[in-house]
C-alpha positions as a printed Julia matrix, in Angstrom:
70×3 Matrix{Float64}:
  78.96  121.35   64.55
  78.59  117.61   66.08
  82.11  116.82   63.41
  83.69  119.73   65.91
  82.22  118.12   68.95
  83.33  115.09   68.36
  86.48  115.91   67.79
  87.12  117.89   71.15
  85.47  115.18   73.38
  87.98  112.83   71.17
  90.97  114.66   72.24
  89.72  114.82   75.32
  89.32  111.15   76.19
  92.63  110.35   73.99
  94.39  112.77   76.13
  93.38  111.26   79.16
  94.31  107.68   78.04
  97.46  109.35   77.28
  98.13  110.98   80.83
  97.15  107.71   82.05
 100.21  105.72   79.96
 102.44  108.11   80.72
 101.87  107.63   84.3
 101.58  103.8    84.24
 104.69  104.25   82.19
 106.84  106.21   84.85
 105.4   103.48   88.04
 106.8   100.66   86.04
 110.01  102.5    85.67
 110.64  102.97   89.56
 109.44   99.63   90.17
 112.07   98.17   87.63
 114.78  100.34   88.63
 114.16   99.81   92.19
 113.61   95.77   92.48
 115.95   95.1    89.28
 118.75   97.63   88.4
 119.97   99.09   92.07
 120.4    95.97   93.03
 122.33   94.49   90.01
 124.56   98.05   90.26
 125.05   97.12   93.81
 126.3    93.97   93.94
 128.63   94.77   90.51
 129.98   97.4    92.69
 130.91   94.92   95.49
 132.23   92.54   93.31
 134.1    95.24   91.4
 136.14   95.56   94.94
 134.09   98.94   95.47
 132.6    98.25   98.86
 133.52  101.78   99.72
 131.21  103.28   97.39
 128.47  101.06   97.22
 127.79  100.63  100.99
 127.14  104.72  100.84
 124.64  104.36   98.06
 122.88  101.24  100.03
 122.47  103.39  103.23
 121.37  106.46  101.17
 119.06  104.88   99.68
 117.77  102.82  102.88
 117.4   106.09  104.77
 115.23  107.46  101.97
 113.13  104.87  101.5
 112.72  104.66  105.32
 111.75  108.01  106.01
 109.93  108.94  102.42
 106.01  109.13  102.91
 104.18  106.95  100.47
């Protein structure tokens, strides 16, 4: 009985940790994409001669950002 009940408080607090990773996890993503690979896209797309099509994106995205609540 205390084998079985340590076993479901152990999935229990291993799940959490989990849940808590995977979250960590996806707010390291957005900051990396965010601060590191828009802007690298960005300027390869104005070097690339694309102006047209990033200057879309970088307003998009502005617009977003400005009116998104946190």
């Amino acid at each position: 009985m205390m084998t079985l009940i340590f076993f479901i408080l152990a999935i229990a607090v291993f799940g959490n940790l989990l849940r808590l990773a995977i979250r960590m996890a996806w707010g390291i993503t957005k900051l990396v994409c965010s601060f590191l690979i828009l802007p690298i896209i960005l300027i390869a797309l104005v070097f690339g001669g694309l102006l047209y099509l990033a200057f879309p994106i970088l307003v998009i995205v502005g617009l977003v950002s400005l009116f998104k609540k946190a």
